[in-house]
CHARMM internal coordinates of N, CA and C (Angstrom, degrees):
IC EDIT
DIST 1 N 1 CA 1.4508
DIST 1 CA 1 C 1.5182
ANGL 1 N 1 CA 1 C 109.06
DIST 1 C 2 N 1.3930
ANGL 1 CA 1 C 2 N 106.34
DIHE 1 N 1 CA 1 C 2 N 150.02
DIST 2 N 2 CA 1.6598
ANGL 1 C 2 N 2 CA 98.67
DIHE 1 CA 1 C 2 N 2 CA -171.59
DIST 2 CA 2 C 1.4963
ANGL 2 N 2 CA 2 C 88.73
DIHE 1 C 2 N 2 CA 2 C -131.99
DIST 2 C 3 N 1.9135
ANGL 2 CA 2 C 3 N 134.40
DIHE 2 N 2 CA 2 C 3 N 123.87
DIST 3 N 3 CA 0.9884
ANGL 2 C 3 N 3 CA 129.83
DIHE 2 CA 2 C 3 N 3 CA 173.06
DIST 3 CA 3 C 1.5067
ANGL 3 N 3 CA 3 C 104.12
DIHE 2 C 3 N 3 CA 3 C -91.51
DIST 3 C 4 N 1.4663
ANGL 3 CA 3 C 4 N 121.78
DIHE 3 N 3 CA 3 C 4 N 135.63
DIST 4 N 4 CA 1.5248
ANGL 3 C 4 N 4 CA 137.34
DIHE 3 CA 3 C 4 N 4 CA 167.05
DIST 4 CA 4 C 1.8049
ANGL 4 N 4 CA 4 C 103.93
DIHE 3 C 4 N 4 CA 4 C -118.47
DIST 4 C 5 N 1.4613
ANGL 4 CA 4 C 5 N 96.99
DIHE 4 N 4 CA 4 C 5 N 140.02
DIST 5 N 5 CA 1.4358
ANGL 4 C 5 N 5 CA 118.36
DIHE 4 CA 4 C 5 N 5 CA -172.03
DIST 5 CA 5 C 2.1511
ANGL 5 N 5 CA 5 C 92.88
DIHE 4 C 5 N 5 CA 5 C -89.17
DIST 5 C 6 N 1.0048
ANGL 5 CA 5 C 6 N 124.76
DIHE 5 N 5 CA 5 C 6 N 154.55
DIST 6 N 6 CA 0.9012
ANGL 5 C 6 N 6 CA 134.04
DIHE 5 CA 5 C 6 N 6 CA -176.41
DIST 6 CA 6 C 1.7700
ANGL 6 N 6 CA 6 C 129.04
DIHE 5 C 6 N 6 CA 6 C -150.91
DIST 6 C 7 N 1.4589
ANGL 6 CA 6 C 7 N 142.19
DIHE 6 N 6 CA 6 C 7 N 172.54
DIST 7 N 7 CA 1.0776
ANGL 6 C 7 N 7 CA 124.86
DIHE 6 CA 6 C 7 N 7 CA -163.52
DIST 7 CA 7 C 1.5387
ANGL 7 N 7 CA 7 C 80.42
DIHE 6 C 7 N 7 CA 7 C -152.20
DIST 7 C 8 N 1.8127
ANGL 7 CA 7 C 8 N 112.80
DIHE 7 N 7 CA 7 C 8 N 114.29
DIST 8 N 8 CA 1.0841
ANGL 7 C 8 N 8 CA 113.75
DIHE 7 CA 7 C 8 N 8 CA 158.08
DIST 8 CA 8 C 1.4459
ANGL 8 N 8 CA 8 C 134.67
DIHE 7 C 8 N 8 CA 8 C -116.65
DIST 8 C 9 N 0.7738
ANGL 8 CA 8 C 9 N 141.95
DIHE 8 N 8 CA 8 C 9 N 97.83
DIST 9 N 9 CA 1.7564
ANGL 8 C 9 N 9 CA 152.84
DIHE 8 CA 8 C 9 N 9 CA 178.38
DIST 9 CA 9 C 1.9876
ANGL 9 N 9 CA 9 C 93.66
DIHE 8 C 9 N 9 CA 9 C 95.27
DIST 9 C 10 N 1.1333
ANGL 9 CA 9 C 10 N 118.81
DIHE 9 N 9 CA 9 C 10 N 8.54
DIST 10 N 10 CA 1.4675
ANGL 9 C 10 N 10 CA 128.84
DIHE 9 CA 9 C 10 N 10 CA 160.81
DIST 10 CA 10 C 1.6348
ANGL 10 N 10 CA 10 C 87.92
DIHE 9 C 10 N 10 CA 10 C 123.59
DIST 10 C 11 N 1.1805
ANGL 10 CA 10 C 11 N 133.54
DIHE 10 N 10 CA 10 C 11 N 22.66
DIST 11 N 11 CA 1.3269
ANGL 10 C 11 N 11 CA 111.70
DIHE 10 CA 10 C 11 N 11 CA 159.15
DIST 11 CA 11 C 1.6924
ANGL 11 N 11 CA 11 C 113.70
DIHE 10 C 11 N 11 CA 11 C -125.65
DIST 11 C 12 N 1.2645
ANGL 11 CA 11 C 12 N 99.28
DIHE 11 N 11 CA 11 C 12 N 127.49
DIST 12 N 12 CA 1.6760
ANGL 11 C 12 N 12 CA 137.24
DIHE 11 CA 11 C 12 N 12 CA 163.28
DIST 12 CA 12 C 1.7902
ANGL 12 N 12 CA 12 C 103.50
DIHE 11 C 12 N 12 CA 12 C -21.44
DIST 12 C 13 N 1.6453
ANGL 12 CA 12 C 13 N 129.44
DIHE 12 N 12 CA 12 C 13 N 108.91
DIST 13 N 13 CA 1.2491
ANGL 12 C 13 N 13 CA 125.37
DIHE 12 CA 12 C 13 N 13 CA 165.19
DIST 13 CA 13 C 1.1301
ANGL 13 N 13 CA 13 C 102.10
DIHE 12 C 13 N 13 CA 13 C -154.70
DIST 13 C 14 N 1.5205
ANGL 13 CA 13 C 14 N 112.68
DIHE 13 N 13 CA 13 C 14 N 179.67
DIST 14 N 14 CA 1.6605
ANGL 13 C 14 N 14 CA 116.09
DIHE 13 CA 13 C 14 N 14 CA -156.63
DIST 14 CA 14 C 1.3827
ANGL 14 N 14 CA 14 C 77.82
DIHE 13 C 14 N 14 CA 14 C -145.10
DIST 14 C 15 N 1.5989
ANGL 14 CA 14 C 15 N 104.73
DIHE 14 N 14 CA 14 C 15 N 139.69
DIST 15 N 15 CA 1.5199
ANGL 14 C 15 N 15 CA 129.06
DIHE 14 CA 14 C 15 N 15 CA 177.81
DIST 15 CA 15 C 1.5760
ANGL 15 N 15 CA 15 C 96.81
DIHE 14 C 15 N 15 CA 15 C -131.73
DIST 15 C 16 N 1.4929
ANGL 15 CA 15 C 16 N 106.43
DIHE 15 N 15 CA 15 C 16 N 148.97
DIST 16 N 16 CA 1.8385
ANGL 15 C 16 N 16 CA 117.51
DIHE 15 CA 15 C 16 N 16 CA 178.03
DIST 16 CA 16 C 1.4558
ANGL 16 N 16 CA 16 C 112.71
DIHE 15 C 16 N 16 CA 16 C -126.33
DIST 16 C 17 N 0.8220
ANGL 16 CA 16 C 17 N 95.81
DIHE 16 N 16 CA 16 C 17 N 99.65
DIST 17 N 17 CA 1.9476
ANGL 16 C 17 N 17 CA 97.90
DIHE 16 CA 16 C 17 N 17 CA -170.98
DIST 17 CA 17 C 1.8093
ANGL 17 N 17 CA 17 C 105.29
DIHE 16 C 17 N 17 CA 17 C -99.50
DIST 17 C 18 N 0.9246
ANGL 17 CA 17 C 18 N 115.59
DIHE 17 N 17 CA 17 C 18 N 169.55
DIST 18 N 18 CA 1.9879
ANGL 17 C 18 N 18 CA 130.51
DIHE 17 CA 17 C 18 N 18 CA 161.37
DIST 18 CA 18 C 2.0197
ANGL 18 N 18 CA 18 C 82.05
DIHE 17 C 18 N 18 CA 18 C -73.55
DIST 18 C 19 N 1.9307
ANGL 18 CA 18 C 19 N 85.30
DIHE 18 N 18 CA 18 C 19 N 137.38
DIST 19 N 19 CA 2.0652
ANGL 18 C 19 N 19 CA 77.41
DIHE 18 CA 18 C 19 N 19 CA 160.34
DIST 19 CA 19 C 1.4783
ANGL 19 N 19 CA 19 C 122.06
DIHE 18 C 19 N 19 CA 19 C -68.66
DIST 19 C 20 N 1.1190
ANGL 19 CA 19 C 20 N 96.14
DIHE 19 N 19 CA 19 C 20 N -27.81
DIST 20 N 20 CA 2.1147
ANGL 19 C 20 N 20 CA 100.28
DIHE 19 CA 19 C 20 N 20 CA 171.44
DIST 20 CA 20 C 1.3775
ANGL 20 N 20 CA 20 C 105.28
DIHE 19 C 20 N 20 CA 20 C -31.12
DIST 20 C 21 N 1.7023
ANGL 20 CA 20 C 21 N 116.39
DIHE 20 N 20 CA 20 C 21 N -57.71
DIST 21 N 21 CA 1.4616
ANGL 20 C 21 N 21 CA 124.53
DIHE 20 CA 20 C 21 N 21 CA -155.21
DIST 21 CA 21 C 1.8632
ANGL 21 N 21 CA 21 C 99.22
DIHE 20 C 21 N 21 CA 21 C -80.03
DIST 21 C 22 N 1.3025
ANGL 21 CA 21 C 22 N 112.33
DIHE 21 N 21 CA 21 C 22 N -32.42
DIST 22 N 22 CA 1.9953
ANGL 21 C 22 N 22 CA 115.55
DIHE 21 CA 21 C 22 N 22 CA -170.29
DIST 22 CA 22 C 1.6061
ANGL 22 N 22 CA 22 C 82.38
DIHE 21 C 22 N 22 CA 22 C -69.17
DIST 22 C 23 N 1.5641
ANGL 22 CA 22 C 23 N 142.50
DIHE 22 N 22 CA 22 C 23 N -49.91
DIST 23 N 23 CA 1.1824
ANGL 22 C 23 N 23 CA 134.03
DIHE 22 CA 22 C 23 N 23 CA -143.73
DIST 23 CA 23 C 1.6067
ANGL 23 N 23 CA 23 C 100.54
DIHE 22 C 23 N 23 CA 23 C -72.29
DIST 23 C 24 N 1.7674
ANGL 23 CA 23 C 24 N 121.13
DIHE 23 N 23 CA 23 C 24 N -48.46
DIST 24 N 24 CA 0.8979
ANGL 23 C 24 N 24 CA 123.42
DIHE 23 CA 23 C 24 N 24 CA -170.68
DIST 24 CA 24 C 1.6546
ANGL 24 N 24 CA 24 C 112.48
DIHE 23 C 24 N 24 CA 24 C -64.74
DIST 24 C 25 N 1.1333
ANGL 24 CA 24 C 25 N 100.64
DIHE 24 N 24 CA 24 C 25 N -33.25
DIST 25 N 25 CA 2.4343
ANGL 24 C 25 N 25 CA 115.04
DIHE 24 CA 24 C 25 N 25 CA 164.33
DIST 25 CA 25 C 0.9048
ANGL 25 N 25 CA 25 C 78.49
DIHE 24 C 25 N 25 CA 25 C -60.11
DIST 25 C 26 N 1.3478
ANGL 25 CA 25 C 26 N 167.14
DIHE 25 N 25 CA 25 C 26 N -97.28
DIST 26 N 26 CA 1.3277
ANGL 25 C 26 N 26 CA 158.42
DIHE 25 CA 25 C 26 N 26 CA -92.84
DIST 26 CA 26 C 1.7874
ANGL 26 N 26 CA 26 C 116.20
DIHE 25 C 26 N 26 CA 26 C -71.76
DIST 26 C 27 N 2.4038
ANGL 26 CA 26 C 27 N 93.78
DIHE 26 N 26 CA 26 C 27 N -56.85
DIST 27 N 27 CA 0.7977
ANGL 26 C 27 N 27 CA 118.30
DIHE 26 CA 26 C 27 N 27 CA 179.46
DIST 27 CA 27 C 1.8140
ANGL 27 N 27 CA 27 C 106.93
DIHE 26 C 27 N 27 CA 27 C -72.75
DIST 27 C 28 N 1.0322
ANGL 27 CA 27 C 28 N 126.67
DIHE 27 N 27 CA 27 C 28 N -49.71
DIST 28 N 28 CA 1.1177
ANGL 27 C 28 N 28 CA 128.84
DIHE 27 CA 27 C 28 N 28 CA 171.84
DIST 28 CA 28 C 1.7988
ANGL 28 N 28 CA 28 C 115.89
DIHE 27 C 28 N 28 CA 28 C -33.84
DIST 28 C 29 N 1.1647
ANGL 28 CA 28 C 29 N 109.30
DIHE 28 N 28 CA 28 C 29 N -66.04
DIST 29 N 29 CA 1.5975
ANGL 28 C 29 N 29 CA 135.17
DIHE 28 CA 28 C 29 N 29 CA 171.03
DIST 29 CA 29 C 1.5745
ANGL 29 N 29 CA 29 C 107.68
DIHE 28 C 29 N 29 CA 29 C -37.56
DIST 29 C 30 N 0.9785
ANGL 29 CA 29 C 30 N 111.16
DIHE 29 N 29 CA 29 C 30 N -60.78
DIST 30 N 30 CA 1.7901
ANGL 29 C 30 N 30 CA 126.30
DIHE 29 CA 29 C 30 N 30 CA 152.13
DIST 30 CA 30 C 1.3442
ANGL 30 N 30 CA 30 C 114.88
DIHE 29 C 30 N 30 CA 30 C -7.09
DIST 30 C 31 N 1.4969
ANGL 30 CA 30 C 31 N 97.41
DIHE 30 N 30 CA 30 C 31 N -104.71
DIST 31 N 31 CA 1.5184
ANGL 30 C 31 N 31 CA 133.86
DIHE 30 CA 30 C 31 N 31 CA 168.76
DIST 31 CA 31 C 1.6382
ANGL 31 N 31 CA 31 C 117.36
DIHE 30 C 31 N 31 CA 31 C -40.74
DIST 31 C 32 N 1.5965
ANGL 31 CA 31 C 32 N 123.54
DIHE 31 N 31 CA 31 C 32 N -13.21
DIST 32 N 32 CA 1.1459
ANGL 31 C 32 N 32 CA 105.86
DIHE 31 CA 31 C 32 N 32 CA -160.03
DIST 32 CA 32 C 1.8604
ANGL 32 N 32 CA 32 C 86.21
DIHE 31 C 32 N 32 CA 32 C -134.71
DIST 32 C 33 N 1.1608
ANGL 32 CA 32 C 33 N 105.88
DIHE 32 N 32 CA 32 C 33 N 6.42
DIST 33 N 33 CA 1.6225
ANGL 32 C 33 N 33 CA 127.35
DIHE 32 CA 32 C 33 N 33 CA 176.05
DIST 33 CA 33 C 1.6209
ANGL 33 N 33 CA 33 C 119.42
DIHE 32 C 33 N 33 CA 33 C 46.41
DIST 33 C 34 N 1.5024
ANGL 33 CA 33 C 34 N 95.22
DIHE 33 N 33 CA 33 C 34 N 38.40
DIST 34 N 34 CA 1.1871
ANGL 33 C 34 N 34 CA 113.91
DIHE 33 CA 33 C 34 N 34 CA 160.02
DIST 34 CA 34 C 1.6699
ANGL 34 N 34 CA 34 C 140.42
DIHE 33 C 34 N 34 CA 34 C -136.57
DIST 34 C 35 N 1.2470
ANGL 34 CA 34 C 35 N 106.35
DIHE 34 N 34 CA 34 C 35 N 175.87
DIST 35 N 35 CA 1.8636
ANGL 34 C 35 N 35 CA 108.74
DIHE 34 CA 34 C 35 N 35 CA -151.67
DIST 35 CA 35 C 1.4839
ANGL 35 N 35 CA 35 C 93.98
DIHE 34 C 35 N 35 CA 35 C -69.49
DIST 35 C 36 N 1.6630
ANGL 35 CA 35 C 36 N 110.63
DIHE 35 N 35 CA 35 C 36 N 152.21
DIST 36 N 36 CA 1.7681
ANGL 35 C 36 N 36 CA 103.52
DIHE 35 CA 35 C 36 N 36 CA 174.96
DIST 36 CA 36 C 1.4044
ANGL 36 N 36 CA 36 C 103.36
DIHE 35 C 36 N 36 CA 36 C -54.09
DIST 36 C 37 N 1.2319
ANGL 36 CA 36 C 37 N 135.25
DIHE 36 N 36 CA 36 C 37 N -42.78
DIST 37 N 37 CA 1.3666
ANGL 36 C 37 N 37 CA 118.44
DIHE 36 CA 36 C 37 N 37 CA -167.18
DIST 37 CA 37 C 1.7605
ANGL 37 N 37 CA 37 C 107.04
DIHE 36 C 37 N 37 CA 37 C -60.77
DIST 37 C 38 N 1.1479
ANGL 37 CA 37 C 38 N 111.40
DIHE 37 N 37 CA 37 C 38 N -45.32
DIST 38 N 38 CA 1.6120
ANGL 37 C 38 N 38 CA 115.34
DIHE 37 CA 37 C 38 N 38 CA -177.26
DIST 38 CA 38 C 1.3982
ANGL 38 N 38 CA 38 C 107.91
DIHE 37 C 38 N 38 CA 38 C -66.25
DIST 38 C 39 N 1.2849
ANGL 38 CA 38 C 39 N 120.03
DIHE 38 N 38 CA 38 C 39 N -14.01
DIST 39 N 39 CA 1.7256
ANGL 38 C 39 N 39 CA 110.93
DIHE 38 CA 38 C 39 N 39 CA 161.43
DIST 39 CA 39 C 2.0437
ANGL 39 N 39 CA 39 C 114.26
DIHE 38 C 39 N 39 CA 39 C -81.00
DIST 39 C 40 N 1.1901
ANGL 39 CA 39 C 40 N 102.42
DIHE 39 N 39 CA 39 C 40 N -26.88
DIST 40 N 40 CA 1.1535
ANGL 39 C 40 N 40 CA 109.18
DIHE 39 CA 39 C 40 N 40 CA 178.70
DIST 40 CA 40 C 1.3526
ANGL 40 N 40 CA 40 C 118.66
DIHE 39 C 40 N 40 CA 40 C -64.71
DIST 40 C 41 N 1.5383
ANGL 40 CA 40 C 41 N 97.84
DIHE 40 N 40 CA 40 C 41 N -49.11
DIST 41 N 41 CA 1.1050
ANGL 40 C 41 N 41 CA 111.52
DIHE 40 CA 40 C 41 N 41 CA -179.29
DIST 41 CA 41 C 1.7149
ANGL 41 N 41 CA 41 C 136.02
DIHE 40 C 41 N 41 CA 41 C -48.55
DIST 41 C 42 N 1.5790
ANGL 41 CA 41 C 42 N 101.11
DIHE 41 N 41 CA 41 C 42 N -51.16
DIST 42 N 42 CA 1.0399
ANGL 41 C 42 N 42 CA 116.18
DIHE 41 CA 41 C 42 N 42 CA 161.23
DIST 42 CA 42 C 2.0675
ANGL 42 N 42 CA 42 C 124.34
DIHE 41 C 42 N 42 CA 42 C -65.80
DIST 42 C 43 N 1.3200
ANGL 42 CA 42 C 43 N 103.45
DIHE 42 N 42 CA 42 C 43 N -13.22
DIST 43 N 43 CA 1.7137
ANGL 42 C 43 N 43 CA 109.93
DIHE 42 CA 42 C 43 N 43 CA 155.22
DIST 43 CA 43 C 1.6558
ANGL 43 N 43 CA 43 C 119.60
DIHE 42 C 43 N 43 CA 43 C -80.85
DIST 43 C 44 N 0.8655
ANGL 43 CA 43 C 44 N 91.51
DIHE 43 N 43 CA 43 C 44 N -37.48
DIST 44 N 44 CA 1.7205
ANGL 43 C 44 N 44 CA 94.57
DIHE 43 CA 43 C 44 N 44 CA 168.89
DIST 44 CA 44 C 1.8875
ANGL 44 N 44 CA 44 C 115.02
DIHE 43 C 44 N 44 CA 44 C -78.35
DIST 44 C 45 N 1.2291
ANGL 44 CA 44 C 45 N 89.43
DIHE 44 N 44 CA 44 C 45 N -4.53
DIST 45 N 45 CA 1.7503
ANGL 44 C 45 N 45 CA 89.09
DIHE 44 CA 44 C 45 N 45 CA 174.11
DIST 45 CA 45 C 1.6584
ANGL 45 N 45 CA 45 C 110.83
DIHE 44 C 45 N 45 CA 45 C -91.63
DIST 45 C 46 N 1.0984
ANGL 45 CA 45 C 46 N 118.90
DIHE 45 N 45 CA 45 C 46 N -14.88
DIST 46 N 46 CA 1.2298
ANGL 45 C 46 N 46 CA 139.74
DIHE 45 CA 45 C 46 N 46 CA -155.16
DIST 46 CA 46 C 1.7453
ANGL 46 N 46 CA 46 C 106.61
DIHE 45 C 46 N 46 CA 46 C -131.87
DIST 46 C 47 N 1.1071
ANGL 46 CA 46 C 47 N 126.24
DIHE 46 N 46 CA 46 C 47 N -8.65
DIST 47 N 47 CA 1.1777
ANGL 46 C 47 N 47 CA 141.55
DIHE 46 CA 46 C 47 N 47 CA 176.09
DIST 47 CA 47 C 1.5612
ANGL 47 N 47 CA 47 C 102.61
DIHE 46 C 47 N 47 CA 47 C -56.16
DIST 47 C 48 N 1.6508
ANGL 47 CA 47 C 48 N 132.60
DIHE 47 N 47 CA 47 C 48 N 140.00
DIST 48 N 48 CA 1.1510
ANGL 47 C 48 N 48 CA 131.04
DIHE 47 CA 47 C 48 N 48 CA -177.71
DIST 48 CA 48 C 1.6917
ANGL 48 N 48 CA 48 C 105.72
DIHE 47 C 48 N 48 CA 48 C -105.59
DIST 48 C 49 N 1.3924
ANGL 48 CA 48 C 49 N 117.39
DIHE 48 N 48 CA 48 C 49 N 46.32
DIST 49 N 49 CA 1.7635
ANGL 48 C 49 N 49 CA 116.80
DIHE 48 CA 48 C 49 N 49 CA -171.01
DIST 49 CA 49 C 1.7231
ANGL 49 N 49 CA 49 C 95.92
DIHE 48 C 49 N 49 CA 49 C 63.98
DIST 49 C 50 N 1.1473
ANGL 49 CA 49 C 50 N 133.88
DIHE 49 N 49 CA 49 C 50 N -6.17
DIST 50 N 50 CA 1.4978
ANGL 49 C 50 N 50 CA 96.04
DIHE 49 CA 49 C 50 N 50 CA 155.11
DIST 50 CA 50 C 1.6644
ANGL 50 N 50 CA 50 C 143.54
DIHE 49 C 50 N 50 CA 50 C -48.68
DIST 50 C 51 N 1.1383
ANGL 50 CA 50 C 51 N 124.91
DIHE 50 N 50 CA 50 C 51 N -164.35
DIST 51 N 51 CA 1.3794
ANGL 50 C 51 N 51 CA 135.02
DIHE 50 CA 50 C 51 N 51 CA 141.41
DIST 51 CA 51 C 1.0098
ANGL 51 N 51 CA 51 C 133.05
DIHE 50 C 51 N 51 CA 51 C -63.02
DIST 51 C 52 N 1.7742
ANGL 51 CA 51 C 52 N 125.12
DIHE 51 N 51 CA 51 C 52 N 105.09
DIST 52 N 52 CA 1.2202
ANGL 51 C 52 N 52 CA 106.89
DIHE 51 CA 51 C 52 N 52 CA -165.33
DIST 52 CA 52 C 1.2358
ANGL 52 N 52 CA 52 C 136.06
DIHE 51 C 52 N 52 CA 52 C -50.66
DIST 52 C 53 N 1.3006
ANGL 52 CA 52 C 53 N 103.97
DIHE 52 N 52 CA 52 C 53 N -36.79
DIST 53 N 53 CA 1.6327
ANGL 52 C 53 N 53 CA 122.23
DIHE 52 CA 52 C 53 N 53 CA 178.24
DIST 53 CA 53 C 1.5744
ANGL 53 N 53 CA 53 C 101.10
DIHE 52 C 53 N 53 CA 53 C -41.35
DIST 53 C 54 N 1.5317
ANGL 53 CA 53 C 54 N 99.72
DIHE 53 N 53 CA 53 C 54 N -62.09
DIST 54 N 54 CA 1.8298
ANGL 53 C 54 N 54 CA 104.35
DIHE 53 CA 53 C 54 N 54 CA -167.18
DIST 54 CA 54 C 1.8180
ANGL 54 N 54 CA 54 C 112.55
DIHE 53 C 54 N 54 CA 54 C -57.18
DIST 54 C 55 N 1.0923
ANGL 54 CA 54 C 55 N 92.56
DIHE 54 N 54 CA 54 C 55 N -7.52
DIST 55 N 55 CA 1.9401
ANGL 54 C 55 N 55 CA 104.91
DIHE 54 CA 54 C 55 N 55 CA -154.14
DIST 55 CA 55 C 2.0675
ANGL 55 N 55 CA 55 C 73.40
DIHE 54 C 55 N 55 CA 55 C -104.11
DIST 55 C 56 N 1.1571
ANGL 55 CA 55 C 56 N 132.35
DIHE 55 N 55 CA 55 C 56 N -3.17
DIST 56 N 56 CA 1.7474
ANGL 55 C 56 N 56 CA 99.48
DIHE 55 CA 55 C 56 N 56 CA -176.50
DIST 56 CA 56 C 1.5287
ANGL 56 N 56 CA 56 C 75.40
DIHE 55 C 56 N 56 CA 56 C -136.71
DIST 56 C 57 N 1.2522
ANGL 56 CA 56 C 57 N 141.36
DIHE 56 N 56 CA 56 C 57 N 26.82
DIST 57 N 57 CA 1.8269
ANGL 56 C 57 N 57 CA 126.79
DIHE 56 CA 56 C 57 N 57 CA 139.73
DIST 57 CA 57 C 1.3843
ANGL 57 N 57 CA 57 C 105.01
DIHE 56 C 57 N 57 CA 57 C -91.41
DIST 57 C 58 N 1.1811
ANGL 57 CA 57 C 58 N 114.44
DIHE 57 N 57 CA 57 C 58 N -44.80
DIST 58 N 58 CA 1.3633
ANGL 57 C 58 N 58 CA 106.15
DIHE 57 CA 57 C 58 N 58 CA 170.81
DIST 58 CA 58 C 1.7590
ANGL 58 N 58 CA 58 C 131.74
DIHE 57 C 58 N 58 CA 58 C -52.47
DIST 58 C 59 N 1.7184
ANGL 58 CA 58 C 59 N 88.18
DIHE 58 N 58 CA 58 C 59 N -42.89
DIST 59 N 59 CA 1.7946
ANGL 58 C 59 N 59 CA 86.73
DIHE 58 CA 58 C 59 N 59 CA -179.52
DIST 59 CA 59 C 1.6418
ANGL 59 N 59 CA 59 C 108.98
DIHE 58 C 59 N 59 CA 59 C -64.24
DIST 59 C 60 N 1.9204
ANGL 59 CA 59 C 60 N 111.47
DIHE 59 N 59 CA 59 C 60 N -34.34
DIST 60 N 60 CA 0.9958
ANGL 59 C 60 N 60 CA 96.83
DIHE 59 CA 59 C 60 N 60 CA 172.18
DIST 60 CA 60 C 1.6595
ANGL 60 N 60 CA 60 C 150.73
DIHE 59 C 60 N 60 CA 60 C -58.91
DIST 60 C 61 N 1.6814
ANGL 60 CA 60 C 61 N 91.35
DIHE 60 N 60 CA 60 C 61 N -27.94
DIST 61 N 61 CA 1.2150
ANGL 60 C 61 N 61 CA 102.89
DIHE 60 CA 60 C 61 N 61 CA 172.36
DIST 61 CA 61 C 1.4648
ANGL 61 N 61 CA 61 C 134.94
DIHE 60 C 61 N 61 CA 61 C -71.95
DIST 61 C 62 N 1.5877
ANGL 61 CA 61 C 62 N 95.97
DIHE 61 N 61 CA 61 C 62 N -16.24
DIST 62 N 62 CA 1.4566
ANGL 61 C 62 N 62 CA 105.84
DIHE 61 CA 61 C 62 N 62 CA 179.06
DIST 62 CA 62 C 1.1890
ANGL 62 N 62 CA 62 C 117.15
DIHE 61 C 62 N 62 CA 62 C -80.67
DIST 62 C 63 N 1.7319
ANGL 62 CA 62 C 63 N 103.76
DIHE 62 N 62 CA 62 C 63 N -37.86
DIST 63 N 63 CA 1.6671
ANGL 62 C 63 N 63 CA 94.34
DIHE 62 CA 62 C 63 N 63 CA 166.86
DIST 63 CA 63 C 1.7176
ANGL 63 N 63 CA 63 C 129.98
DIHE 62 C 63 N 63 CA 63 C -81.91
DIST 63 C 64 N 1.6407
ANGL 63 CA 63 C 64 N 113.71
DIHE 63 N 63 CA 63 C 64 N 16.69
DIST 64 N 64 CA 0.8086
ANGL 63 C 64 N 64 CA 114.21
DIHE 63 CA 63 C 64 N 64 CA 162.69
DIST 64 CA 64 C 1.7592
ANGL 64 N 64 CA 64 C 126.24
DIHE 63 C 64 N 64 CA 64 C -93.33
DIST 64 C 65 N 1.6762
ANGL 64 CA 64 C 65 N 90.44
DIHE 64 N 64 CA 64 C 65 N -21.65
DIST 65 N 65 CA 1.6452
ANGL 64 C 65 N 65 CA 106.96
DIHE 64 CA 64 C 65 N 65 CA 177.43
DIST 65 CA 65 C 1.8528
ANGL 65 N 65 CA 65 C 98.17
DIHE 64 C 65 N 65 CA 65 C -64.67
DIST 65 C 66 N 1.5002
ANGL 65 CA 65 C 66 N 113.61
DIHE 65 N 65 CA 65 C 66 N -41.86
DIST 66 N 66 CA 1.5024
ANGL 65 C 66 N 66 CA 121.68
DIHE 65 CA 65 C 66 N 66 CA -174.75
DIST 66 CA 66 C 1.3342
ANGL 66 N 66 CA 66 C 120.89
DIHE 65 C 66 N 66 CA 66 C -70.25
DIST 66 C 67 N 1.0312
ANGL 66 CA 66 C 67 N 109.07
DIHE 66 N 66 CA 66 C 67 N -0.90
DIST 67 N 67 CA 1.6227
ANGL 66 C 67 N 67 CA 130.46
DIHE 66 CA 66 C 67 N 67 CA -168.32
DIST 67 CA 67 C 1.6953
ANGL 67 N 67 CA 67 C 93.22
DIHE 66 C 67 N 67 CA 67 C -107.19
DIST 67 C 68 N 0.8523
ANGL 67 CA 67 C 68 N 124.19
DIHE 67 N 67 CA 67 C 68 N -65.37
DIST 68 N 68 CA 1.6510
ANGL 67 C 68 N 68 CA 136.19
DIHE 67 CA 67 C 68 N 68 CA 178.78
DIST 68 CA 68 C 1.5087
ANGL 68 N 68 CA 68 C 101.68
DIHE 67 C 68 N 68 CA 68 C -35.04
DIST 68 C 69 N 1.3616
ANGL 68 CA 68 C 69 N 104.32
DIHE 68 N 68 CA 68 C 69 N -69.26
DIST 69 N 69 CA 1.5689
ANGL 68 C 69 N 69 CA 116.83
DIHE 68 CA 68 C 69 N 69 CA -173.72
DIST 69 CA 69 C 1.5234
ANGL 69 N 69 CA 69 C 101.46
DIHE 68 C 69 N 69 CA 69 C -43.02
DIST 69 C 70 N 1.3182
ANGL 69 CA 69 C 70 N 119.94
DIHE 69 N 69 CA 69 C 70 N -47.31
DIST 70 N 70 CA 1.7961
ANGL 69 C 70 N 70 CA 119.17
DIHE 69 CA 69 C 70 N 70 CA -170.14
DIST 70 CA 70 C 1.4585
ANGL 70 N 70 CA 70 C 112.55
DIHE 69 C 70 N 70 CA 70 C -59.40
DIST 70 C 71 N 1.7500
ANGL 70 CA 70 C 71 N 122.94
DIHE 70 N 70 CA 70 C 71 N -38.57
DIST 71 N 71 CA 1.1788
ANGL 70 C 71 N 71 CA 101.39
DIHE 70 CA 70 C 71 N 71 CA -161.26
DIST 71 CA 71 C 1.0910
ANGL 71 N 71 CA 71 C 89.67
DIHE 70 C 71 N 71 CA 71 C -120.48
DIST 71 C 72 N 1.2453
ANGL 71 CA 71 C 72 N 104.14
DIHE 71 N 71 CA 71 C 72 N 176.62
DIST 72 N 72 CA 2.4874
ANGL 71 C 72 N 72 CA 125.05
DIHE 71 CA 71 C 72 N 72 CA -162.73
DIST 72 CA 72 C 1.2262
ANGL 72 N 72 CA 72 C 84.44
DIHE 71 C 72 N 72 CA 72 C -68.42
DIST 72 C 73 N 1.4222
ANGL 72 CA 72 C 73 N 119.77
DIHE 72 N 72 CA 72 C 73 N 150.32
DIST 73 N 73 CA 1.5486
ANGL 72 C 73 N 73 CA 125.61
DIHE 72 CA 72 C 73 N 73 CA 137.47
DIST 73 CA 73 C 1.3260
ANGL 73 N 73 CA 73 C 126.27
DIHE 72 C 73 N 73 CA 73 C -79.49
END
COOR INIT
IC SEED 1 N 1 CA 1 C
IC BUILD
């Protein structure tokens, strides 16, 4: 587990992800030309009262399922 400190809507929190899951925020953050916190951010806007943590494996995974769909197998 890798804990990262973070800044959401201006308040200070710490999220613990697998690095698999920070790399794919990473790639996401990239592509969508914004700061890891501003990818987070926008999952926690959209978050259904889960856990955040659980609420950004999931977002990750979905945009990895959406990623699949784009290119040939």
């Amino acid at each position: 587990m890798e804990k990262r400190s973070i800044t959401i809507s201006k308040h200070k929190t710490s999220v613990s992800l697998e690095p698999q899951y920070w790399d794919i925020i990473d790639n996401i953050s990239i592509e969508k030309g914004l700061s890891i916190s501003g990818v987070i951010e926008l999952i926690d806007k959209e978050k259904n009262g889960n856990n955040l943590a659980s609420e950004i494996r999931v977002y990750a995974l979905n945009y990895l399922i959406k990623l699949s769909k784009k290119s040939p197998v």
